[in-house]
C-alpha positions in Angstrom: -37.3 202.0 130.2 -36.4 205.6 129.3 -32.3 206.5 130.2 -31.4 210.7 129.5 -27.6 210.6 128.8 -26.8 207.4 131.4 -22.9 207.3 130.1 -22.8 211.0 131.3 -23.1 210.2 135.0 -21.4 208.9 138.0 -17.4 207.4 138.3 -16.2 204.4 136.1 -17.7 201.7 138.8 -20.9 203.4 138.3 -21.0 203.1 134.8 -20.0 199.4 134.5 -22.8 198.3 136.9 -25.4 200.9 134.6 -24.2 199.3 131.4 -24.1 195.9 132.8 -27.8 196.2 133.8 -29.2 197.6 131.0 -27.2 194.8 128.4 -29.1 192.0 131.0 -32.5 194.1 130.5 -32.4 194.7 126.7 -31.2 191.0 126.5 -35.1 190.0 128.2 -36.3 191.9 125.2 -37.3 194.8 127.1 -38.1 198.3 125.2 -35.3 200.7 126.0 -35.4 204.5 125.0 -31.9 205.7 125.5 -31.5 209.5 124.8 -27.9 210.2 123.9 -25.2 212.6 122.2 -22.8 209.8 122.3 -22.7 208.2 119.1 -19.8 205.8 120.0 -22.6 204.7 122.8 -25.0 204.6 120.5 -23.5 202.6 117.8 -22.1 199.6 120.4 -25.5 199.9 122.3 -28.6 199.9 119.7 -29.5 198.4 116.3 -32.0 201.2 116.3 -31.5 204.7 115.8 -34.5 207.6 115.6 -32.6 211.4 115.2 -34.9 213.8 116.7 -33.9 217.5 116.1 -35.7 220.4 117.2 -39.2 218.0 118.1 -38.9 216.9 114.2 -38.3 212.9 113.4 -35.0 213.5 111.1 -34.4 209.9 110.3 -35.1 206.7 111.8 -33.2 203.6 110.9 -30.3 200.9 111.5 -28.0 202.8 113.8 -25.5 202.8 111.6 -27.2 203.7 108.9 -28.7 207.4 111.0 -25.7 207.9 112.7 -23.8 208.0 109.1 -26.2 210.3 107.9 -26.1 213.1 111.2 -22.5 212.7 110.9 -22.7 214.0 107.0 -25.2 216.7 107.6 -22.6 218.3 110.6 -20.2 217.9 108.4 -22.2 219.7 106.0 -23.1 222.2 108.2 -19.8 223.3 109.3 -18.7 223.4 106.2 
């Protein structure tokens, strides 16, 4: 399954029933490509993490591990 920013739409009832449904499909071991800015998301929702920027593979990794290492380049960045 391939989601484009799914915690970006619809009211709060919305977005229970979306999350709720997509916990119960990754739980049967289903494939799930989420695409997302929201690291909070991220971090609760995958052990996974691949940080694509500008159609170039900029890390892949434990979520925590990428999301760690975008956070330091902003940071870097805007520096």
């Amino acid at each position: 399954m391939l989601l484009d920013e799914i915690v970006g739409v619809g009211d709060a009832g919305f977005a229970a029933k979306a999350q709720k449904r997509m916990v119960e499909f990754m739980d049967n071991g289903n494939i799930t490509i989420l695409a997302s800015h929201s690291l909070e998301y991220l971090l609760a929702n995958t052990e996974r993490v691949l940080w694509i920027d500008r159609g170039q593979l900029k890390a892949d990794g434990s979520s925590i591990d990428v999301i760690n290492e975008y956070k330091s380049e902003k940071r870097a960045v805007s520096d």
